[in-house]
C-alpha positions in Angstrom: 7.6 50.6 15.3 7.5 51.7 18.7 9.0 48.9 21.2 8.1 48.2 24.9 11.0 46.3 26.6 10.4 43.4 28.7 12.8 42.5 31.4 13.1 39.0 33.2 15.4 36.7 34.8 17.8 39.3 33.7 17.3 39.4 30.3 15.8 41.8 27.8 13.4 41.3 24.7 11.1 43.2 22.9 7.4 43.0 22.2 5.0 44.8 20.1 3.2 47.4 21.7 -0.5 47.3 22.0 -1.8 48.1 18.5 1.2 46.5 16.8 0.3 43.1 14.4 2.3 40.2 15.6 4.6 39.1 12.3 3.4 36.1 10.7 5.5 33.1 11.0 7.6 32.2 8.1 5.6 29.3 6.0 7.6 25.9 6.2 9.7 24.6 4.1 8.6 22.2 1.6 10.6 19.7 -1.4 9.8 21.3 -5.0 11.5 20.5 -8.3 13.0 17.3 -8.5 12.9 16.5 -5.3 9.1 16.7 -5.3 8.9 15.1 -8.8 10.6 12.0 -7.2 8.5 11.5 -4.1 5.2 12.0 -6.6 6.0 9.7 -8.5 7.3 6.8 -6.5 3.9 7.5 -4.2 1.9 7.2 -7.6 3.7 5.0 -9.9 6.5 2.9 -7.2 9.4 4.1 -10.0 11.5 7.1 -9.8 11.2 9.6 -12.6 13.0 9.1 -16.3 15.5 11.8 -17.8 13.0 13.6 -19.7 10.5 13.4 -16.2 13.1 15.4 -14.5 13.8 18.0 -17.1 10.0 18.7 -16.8 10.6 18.7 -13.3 13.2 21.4 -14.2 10.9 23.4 -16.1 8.2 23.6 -13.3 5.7 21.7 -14.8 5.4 19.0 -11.8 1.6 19.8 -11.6 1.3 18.4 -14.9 3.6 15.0 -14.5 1.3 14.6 -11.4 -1.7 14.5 -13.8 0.0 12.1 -16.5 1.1 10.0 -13.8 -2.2 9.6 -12.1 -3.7 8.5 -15.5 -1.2 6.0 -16.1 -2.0 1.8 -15.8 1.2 2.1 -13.1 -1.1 4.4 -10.7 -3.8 1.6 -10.6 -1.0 -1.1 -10.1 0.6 0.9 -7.3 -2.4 1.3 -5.6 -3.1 -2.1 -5.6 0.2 -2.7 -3.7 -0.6 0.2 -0.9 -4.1 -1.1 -0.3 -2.7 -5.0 0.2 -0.2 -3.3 2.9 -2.8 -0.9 4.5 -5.1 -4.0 4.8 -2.5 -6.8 5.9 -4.4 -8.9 3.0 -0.9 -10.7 1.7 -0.2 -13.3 3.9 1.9 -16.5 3.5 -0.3 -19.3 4.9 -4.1 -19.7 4.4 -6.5 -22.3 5.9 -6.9 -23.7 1.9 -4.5 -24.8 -0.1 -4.6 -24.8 -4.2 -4.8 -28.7 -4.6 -8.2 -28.1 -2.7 -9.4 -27.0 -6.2 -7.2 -29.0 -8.5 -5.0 -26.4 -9.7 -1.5 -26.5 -10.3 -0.2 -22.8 -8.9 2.0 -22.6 -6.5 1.3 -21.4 -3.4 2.6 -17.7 -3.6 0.5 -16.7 -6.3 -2.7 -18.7 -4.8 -1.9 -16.5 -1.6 -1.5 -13.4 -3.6 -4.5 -13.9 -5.6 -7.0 -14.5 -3.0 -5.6 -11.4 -1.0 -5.4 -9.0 -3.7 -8.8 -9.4 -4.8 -10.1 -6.7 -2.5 -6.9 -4.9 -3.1 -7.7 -5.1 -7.0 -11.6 -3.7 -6.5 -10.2 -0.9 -4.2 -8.2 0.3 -6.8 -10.1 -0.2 -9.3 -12.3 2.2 -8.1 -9.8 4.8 -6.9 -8.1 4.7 -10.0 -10.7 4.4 -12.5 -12.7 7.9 -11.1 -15.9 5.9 -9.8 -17.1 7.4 -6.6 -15.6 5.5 -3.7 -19.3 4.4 -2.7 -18.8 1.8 -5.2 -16.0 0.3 -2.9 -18.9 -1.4 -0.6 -21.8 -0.7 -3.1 -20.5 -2.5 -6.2 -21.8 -5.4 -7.5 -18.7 -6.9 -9.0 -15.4 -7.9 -8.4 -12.1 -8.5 -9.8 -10.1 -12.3 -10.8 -7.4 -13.1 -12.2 -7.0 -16.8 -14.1 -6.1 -18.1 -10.5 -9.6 -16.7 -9.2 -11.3 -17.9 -12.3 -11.0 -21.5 -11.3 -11.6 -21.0 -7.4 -14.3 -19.0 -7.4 -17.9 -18.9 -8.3 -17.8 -16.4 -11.2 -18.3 -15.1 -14.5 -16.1 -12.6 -16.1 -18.1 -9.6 -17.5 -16.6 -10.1 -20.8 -16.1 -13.6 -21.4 -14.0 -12.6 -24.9 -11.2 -11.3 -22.8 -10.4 -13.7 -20.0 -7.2 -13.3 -17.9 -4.4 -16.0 -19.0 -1.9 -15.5 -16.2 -1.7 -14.4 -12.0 -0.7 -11.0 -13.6 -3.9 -10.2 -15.3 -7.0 -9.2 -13.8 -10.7 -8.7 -15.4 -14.0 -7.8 -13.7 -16.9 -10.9 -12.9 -19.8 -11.1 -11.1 -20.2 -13.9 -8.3 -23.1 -16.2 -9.5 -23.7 -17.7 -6.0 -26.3 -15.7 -5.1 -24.3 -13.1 -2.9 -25.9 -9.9 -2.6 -23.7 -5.8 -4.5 -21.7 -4.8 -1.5 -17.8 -4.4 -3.2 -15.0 -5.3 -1.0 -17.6 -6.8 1.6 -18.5 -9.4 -0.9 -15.7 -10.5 -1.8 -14.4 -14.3 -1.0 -10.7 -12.8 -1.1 -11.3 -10.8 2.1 -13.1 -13.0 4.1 -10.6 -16.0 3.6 -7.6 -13.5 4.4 -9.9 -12.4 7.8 -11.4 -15.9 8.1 -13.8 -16.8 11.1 -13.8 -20.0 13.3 -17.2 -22.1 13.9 -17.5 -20.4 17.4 -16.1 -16.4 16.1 -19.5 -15.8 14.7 -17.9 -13.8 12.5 -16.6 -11.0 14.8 -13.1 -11.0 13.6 -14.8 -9.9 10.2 -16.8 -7.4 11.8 -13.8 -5.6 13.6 -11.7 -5.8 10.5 -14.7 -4.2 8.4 -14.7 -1.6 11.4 -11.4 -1.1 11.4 -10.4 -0.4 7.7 -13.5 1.5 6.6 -14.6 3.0 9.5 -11.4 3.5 11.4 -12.8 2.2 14.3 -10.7 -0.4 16.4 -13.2 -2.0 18.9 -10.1 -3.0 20.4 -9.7 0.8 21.1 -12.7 0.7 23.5 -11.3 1.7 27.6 -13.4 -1.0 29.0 -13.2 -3.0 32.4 -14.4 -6.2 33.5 -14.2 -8.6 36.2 -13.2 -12.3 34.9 -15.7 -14.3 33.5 -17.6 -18.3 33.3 -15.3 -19.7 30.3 -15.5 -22.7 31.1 -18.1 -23.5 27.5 -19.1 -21.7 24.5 -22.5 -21.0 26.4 -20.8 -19.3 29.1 -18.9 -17.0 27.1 -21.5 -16.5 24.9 -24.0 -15.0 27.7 -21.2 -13.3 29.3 -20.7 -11.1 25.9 -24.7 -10.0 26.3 -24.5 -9.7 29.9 -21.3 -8.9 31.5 -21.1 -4.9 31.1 -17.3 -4.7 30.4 -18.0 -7.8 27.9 -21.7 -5.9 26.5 -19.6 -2.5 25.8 -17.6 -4.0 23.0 -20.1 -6.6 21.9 -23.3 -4.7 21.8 -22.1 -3.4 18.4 -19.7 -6.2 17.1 -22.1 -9.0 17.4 -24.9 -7.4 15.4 -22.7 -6.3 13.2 -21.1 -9.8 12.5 -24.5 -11.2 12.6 -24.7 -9.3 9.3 -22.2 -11.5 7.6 -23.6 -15.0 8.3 -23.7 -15.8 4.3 -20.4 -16.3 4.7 -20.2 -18.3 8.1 -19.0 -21.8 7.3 -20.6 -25.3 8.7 -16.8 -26.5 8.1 -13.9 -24.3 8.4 -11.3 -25.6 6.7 -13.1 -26.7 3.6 -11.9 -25.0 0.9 -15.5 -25.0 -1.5 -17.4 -24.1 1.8 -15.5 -21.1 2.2 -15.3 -19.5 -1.2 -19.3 -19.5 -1.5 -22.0 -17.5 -0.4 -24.6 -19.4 1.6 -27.8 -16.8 1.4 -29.9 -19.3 3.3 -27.3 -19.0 6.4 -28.2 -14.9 6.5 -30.3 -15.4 9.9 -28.5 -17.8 11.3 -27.2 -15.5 13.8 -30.7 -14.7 15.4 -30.1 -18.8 16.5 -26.5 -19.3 17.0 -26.0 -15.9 19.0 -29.3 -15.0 19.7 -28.8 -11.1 18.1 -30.6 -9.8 15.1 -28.5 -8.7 11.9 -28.1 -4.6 12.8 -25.0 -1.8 11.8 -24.6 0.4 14.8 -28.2 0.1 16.2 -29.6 -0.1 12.7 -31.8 -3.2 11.9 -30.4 -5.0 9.0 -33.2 -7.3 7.0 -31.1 -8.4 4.6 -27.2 -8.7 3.9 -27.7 -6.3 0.6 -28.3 -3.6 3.0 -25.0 -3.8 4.5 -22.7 -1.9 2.0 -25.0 0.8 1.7 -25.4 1.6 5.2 -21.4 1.6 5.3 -21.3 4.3 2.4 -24.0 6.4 4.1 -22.1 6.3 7.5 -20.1 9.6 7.7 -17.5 7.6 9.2 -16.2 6.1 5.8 -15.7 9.4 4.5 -13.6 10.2 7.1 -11.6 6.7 6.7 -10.9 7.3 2.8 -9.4 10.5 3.7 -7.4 9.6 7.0 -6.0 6.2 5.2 -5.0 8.3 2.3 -3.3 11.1 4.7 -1.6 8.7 6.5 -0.4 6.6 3.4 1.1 9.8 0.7 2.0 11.3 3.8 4.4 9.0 5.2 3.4 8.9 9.0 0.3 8.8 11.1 -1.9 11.7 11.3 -2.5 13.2 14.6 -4.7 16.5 15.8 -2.8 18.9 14.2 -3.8 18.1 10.7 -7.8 17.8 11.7 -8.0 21.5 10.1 -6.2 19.9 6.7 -8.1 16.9 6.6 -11.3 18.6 6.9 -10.2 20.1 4.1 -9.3 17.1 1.9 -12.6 15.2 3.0 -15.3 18.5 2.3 -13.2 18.6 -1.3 -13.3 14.3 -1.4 -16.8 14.7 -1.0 -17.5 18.1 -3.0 -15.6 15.7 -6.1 -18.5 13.0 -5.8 -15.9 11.3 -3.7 -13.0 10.7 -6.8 -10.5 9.4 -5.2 -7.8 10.8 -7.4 -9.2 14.1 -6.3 -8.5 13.4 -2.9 -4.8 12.3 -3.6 -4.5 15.6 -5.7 -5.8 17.6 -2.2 -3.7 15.4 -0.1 -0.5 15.8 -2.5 -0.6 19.0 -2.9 -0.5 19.9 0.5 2.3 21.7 3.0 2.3 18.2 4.8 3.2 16.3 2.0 5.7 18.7 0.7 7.2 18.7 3.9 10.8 18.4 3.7 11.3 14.8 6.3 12.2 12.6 4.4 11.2 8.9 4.5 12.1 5.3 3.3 10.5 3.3 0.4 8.6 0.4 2.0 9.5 -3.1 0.5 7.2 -3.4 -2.0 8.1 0.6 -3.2 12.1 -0.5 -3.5 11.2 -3.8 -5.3 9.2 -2.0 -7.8 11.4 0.9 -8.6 14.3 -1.6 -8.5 12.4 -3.6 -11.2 12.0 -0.4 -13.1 15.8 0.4 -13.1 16.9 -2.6 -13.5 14.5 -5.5 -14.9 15.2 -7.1 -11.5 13.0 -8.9 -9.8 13.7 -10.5 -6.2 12.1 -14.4 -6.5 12.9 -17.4 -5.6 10.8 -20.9 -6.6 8.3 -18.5 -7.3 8.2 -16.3 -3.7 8.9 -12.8 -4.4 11.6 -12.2 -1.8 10.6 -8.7 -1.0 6.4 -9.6 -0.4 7.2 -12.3 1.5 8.7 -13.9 4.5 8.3 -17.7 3.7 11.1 -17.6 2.0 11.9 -14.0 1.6 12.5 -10.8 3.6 9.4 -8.4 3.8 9.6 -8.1 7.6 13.6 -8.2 7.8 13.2 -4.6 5.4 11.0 -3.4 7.8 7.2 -4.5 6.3 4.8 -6.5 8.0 3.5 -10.0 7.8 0.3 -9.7 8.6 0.2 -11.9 11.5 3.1 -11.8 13.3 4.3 -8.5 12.6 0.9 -5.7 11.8 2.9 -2.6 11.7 5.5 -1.5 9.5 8.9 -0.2 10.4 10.6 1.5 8.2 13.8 3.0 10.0 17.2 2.0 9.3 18.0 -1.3 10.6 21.0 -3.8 10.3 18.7 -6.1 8.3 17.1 -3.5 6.1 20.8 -2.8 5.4 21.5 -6.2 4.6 18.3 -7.3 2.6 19.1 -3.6 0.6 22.7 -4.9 0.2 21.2 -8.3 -1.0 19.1 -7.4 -3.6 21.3 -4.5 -4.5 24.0 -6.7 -6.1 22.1 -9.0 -7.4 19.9 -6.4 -9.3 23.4 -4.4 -10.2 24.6 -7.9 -11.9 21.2 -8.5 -14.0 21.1 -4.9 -15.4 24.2 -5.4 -16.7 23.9 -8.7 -18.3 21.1 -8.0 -19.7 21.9 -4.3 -20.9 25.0 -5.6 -22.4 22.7 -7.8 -24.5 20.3 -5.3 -25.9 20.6 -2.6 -28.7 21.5 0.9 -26.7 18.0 2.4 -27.7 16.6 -0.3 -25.6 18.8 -0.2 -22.5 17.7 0.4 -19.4 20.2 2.0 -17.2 24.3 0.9 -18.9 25.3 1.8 -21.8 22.5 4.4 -22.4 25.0 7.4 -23.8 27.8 4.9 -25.6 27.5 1.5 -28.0 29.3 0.0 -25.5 30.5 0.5 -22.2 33.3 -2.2 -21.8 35.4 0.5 -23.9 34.9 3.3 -21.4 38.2 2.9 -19.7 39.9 4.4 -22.3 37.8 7.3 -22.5 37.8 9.2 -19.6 35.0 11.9 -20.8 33.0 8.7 -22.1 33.1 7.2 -19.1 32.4 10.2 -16.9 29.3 11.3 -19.1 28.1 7.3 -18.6 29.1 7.2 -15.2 26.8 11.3 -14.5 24.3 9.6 -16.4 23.7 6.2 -14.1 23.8 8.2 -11.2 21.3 10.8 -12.8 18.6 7.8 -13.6 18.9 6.5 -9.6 19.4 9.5 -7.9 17.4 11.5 -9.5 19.8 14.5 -9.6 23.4 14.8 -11.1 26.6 13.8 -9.3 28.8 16.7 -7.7 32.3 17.1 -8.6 33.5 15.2 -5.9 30.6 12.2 -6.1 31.7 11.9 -10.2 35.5 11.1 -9.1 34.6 8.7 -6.3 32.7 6.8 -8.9 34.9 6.6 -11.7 38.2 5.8 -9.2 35.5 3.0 -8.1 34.6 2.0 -11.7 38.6 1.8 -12.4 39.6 0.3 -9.6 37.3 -2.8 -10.4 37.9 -2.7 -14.2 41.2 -3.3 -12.9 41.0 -5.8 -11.1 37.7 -8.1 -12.6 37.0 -6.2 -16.0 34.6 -3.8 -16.6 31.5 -5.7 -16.0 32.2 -6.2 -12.6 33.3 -2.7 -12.6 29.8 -1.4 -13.6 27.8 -4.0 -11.3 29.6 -2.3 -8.8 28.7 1.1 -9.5 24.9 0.3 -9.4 25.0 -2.1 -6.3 26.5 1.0 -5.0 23.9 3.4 -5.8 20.9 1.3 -5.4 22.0 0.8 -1.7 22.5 4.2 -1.5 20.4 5.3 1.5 19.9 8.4 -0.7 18.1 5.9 -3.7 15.6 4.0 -0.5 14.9 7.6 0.8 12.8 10.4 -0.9 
């Protein structure tokens, strides 16, 4: 190739002359193998990958653990998790309280049930390949035995009821409540409650905001101060004030569509878990605005979910909220061109949404070699995979709360006080990690020691019993590769292999052998290596 040379501030380069093809830039680089194996399946499943996993890793064949793994139960369960966090819908503290409806759960799961409900319909949907229409179109919902005896509902198949917090069964609301999914759901709207003088405009901006993706809040609107001196005031100065009017000339209509759920008394707990349809046009009296979604009259509250699936917008939200979430970070211009992309094939796939997670994780920005950090609900449940550990105490899970527990101190959010996650290392993300590390190390090998070795979990896996490894120095090694394999995901080096067994013997020494394999784990599963991926 023929060069021109190109002098300034008194250096030289080179450029193509005209008629020369500029080189392509190289493509970036991206995780494959194990590496990608791992993040797939603690983004699908919230566990890292077995032995046999990895070896198919090994063998290239990651597209199909990807397809095994999004038709597992785990998938649906995981998802269930990730929408609760994208939604804020686990929080500590609601308005009711169980005894309200004389049951005898304890708080956690009564705050865990009502919140997950839309979490549970979400991913029903998702995982069970129904178009994601059915999100705000469908006319059932999901309980669990705590819902059963809260709500007004009757389980689809009254053979099978669920008989514990952990199960979950579809029902249909019997209160007269109009199809609409998550919209319809008593869970969401006691997790977003209203006050007697909100008219129902929290709900609205929280319907905006998580299937739309529109933040009224967002809105660059001024205003002069306002009469608040009575509801009256304020209320004419949202219809006439034209800071006030730019916000509330779509929020109030669209809150106006939810007045089945607007309660004559806030803070009973019957009141607020049933549908009043006889209260639908009561906003044309209390705020004086006819029922209406983004300058669309709305007759009738059945209208409401489809109007939300036929608003392009929602297309756009599925996809962005999926990006954001299996892509570890917020998306930003520079991916419009992917997500295009994703949502044309989202919607070309009668909007599956394991298609789109396919598009999504398949991707160069998924692949992308940054790694991040398991949020808290990702390390509890790959810790419980390991291990058989789970985090509680009196029946808070330490890890998906902060009553009692730590969700906020490992970097998740509260939902009130804290909305946004932060994941980056921290002194008490270090500390909670440390926490549950040990104690997780301590029950794995309790427990292992206990079980036949074709039924252990993570020591003793390669020997009848580990206790005995001190005097076998290849025995202990392979045991020692092996543990380190299952959390890591990838074998120790030479020099990893001797830190660990001069670890291992150092406590065998000095506490026995137990101790001396609690302390190999604990080390591992607060290995920044093990919360990364």
């Amino acid at each position: 190739m023929i060069a021109a040379t190109v002098w300034f501030f008194g250096a030289c380069a080179t450029s193509p002359t005209a008629g020369d093809s500029a080189a392509e830039p190289p493509p970036p680089p991206v995780i494959e193998g194990r590496a990608l194996a791992r993040r797939l399946s603690l983004d699908l499943r919230g566990t890292v990958p077995t032995a046999v996993e990895l070896a198919a890793a090994d063998r290239g064949e990651v597209a199909q653990l990807t397809e095994a793994w999004l038709a597992e139960p785990a998938f649906q369960a995981h998802l269930v998790e990730a929408f609760a966090a994208d939604w804020l819908l686990r929080i500590d503290e609601l308005r009711i309280e169980p005894t309200e409806f004389d049951l005898d759960a304890d708080t956690y799961a009564f705050t865990r049930a009502i919140g997950d409900e839309p979490a549970q319909v979400l991913a029903r949907v998702a995982a069970g390949d129904r178009p994601y229409t059915e999100v705000v179109t469908g006319d059932w919902t999901m309980v669990n035995s705590v819902l059963l005896e809260v709500e007004p509902v009757e389980l689809v198949d009254a053979s099978d009821p669920p008989t514990s917090p952990t199960e979950w069964r579809e029902a249909h609301y019997v209160d007269g409540r109009p199809a609409g999914g998550v919209l319809m759901t008593s869970g969401l709207w006691l997790r977003y409650p209203t006050t007697l003088f909100n008219y129902n405009r929290t709900r609205a901006a929280t319907l905006s905001r998580y299937l739309l993706c529109y933040d009224f809040l967002s809105r660059p609107v001024r205003f002069t101060g306002v009469d608040a001196t009575t509801g009256d005031a304020l209320q004419e100065a949202t219809q006439t004030v034209p800071g006030c009017v730019a916000c509330h000339s779509g929020l109030d209509p669209l809150a106006a569509t939810l007045f089945g759920f607007w309660p004559f008394e806030d803070k009973d707990g019957q009141e607020l878990v049933t549908y009043h349809p006889e209260r639908e046009r009561y906003a044309e009296t209390e705020l004086g605005i006819e029922p209406a979604y983004f300058g669309t009259p709305v007759d009738a509250a059945s209208q409401l979910g489809p109007l939300v699936a036929a608003d392009p917008r929602f297309d756009t939200c599925a996809v962005q909220s999926a990006a954001a979430r299996y892509w570890g970070r917020p998306v930003g211009d520079d991916d419009q061109a992917t997500l295009d992309a994703a949502r044309t094939a989202f919607v070309g796939a009668d909007r599956r949404y394991t298609a789109l997670v396919r598009n999504l994780v398949e991707s160069e920005a998924y692949r992308a070699t940054t790694s991040r950090r398991m949020s808290p609900l990702t390390f509890a449940s790959a810790v419980e995979d390991l291990t058989g550990f789970r985090w509680a105490y009196e029946g808070w899970d330490q890890l998906d709360s902060d009553e009692s527990g730590y969700r906020v101190l490992y970097g998740g959010a509260d939902g009130v006080s804290v909305r946004t996650p932060n994941l980056e290392p921290t002194v008490s993300r270090t500390l909670v990690t440390r926490r549950a590390a040990e104690a997780a190390a301590a029950w794995v090998v309790a427990g292992d020691a206990a079980l036949p070795q074709a039924e252990r979990r993570l020591v003793g896996t390669t020997t009848a019993d580990p206790a005995t490894l001190g005097d076998d120095p290849q025995g202990l090694a392979t045991e020692l590769a092996t543990v380190h394999e299952r959390v890591l995901s990838r074998a120790p080096d030479p020099t990893e292999l001797t830190e660990l067994t001069e670890l291992w013997a150092t406590v065998d020494a000095a506490a026995g052998p137990d101790e001396a394999w609690s302390a190999v784990v604990g080390l591992l599963l607060r290995d920044p290596e093990f919360g990364s991926y």
